[in-house]
Backbone as numpy.savetxt, mean C-alpha at the origin, in Angstrom:
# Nx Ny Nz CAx CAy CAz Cx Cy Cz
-25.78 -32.43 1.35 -26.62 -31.25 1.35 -25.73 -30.00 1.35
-26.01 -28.71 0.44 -25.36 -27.98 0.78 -25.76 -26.85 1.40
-24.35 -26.14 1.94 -24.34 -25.24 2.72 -25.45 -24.15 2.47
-25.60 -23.40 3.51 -26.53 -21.97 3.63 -25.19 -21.09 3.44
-25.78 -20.22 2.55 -24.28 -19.33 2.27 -24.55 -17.96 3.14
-23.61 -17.50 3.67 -23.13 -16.71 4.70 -22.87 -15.39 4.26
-23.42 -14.49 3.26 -22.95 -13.54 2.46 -22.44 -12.71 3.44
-22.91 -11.99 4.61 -22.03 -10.98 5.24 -20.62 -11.34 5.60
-20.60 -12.51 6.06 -19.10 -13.21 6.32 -18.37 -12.95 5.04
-18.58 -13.95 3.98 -18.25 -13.74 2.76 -17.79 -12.60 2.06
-19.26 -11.53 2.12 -18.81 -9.70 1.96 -17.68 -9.61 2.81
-17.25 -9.67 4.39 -16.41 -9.29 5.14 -14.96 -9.72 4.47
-15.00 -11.18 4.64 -13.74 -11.46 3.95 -13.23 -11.11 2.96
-13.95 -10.76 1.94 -13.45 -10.26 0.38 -12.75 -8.40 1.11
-13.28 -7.94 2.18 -13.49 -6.26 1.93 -12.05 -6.58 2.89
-12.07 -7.62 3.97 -10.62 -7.70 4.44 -9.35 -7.68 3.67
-9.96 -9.16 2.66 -8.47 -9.35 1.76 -8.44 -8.23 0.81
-9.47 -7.07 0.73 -8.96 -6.08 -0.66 -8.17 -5.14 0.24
-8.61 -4.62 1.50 -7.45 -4.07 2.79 -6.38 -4.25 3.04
-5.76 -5.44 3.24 -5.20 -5.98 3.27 -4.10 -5.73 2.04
-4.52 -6.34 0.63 -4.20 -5.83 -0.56 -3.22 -4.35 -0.75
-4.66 -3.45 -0.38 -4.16 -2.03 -0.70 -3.34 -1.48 0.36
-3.31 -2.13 1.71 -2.46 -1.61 2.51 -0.61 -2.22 2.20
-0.63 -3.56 1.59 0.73 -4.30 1.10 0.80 -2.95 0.23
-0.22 -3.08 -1.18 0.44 -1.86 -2.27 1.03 -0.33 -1.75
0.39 -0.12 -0.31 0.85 1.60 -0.33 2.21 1.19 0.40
2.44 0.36 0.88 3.88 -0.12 1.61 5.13 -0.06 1.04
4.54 -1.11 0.00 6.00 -1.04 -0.97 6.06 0.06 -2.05
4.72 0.91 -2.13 4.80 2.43 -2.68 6.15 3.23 -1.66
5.47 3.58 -0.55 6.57 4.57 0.10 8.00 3.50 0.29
7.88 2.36 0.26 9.06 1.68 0.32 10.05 2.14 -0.99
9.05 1.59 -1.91 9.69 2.50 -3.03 10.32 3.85 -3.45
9.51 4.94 -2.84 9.30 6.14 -2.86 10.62 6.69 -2.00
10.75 5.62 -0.75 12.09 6.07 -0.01 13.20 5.53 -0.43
13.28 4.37 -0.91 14.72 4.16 -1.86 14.96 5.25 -2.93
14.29 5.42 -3.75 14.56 6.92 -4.52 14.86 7.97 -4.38
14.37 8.29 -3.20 14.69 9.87 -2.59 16.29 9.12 -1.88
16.73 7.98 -1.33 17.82 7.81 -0.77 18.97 7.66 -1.93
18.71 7.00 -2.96 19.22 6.91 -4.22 19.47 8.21 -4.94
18.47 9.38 -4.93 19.25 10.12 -5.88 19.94 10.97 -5.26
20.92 11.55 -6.25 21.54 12.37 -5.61 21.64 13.79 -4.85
22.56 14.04 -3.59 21.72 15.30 -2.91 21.86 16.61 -3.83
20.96 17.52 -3.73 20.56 19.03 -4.40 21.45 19.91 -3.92
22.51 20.40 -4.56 23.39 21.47 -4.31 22.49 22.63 -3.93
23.28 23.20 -2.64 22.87 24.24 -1.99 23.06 25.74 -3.25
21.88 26.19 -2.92 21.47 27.62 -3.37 21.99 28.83 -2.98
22.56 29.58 -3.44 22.72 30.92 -2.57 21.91 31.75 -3.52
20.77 32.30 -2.32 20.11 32.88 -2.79 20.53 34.29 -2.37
21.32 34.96 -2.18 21.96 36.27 -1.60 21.51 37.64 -2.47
């Protein structure tokens, strides 16, 4: 016999694992984002006089 399906559970889990998801992607964004800024090279000072 099958199951009674559980949609709010179901809804929950999908809205976890897309959280989940987008929180890994913004991670290795600024992960990214900070190797670059450490990688390039520093901006010679200005004299603005």
């Amino acid at each position: 016999m099958a199951r009674t399906p559980n949609y709010n559970f179901e809804r929950q889990e999908r809205e976890r694992l897309k959280a989940q998801k987008l929180a890994q992607k913004a991670a290795d964004k600024a992960a990214a984002k900070q190797a670059a800024a450490d990688a390039a090279p520093p901006k010679p000072p200005t004299d603005d006089q």
